[in-house]
C-alpha positions as CSV (number, residue, x, y, z in Angstrom):
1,X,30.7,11.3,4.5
2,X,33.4,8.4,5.0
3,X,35.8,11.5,6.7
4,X,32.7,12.3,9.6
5,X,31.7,8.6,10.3
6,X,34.5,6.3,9.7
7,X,32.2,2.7,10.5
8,X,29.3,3.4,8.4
9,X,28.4,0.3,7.5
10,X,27.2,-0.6,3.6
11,X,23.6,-0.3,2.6
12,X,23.5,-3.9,2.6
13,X,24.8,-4.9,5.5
14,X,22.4,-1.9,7.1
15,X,19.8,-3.8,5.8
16,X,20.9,-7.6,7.4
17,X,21.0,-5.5,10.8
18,X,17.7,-3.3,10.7
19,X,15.3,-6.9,9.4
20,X,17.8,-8.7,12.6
21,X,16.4,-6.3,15.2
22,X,13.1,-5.8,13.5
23,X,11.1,-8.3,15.6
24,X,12.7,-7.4,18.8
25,X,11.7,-3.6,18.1
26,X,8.4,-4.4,17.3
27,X,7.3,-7.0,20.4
28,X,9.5,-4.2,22.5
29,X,6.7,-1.6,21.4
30,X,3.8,-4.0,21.9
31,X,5.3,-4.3,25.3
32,X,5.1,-0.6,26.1
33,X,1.6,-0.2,24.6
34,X,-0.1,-2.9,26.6
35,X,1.7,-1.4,30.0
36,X,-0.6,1.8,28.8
37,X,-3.6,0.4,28.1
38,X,-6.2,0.9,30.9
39,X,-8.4,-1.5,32.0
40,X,-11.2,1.1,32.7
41,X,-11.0,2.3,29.2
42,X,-15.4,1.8,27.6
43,X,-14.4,3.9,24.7
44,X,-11.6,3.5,22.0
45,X,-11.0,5.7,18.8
46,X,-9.0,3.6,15.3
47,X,-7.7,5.7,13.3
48,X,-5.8,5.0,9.4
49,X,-3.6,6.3,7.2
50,X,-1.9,4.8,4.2
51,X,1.8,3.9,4.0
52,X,3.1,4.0,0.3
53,X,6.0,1.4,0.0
54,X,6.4,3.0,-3.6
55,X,5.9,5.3,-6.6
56,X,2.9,4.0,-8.6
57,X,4.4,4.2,-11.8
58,X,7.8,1.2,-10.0
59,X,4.5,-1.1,-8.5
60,X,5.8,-4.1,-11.2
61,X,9.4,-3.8,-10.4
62,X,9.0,-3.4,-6.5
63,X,10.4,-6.7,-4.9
64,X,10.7,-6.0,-1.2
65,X,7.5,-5.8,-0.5
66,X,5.2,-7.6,-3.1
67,X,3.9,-10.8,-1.1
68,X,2.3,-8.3,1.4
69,X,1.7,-4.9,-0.3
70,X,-1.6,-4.0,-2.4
71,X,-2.8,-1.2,-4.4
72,X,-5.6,0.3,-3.1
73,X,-7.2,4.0,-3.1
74,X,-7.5,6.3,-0.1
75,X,-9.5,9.9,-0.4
76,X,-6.4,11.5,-2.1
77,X,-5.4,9.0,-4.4
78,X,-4.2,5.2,-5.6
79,X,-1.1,3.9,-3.3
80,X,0.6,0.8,-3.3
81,X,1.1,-0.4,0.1
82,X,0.5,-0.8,3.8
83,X,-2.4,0.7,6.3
84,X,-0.9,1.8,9.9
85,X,-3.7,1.7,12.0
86,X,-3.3,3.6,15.6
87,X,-6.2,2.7,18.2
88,X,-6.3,5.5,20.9
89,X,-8.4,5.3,24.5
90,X,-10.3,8.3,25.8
91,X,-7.4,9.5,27.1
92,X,-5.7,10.0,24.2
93,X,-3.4,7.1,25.6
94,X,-2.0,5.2,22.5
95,X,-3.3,1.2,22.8
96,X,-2.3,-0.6,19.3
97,X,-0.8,0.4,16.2
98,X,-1.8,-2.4,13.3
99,X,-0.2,-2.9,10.0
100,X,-3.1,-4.2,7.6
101,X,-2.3,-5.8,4.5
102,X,-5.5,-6.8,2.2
103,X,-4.6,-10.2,0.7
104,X,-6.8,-10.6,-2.7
C-alpha cells in the first residue's frame, strides 16, 4: 500500500506516536464527559464488558500488557484482559468510562 499512502509511518514508530498522545486523548475524553454530567442526575446505571488483550492459548508470551492484564471469566468464557466499564445517567448521557484491572 506504499503506492496509495507514501508517509505511512512503520509499525514501530506508529506505536512511539499512539502511547505519546495516549494520555492527552484520554484526559481530553474525561474532559468532555464531566461537561455532560448533570448535576441533577439521582440515578446512574454501570455497565461492563470484557476487553480481551489476547488469545488464551499466547497469555505466557503476551508482554505488552502483563503488569496490568488478568485472566478472569465472564458469562461466555475465560479472557485475559481489561474490563471497560461505562456509567450512564438517566438520560442515557454517558458520565465515566473505567478501565479495571484486578491486581492478585
Amino acid at each position: 500500500m506504499s503506492d496509495e499512502v507514501p508517509n505511512m509511518p512503520s509499525y514501530e514508530n506508529f506505536m512511539k506516536a499512539t502511547n505519546k498522545s495516549t494520555v492527552f486523548v484520554l484526559a481530553f475524553t474525561q474532559f468532555l464527559l464531566k461537561m455532560n454530567r448533570s448535576p441533577a442526575s439521582k440515578i446512574h446505571y454501570m455497565n461492563s464488558t470484557p476487553v480481551s488483550v489476547c488469545l488464551s492459548h499466547r497469555i505466557h508470551s503476551h508482554k505488552v500488557a502483563e503488569e496490568f492484564a488478568r485472566r478472569s471469566k465472564s458469562t461466555k468464557s475465560w479472557w485475559y484482559g481489561f474490563k471497560l466499564s461505562g456509567v450512564c445517567d438517566e438520560n442515557d448521557d454517558f458520565e465515566n468510562i473505567i478501565i479495571i484491572h484486578d491486581k492478585p
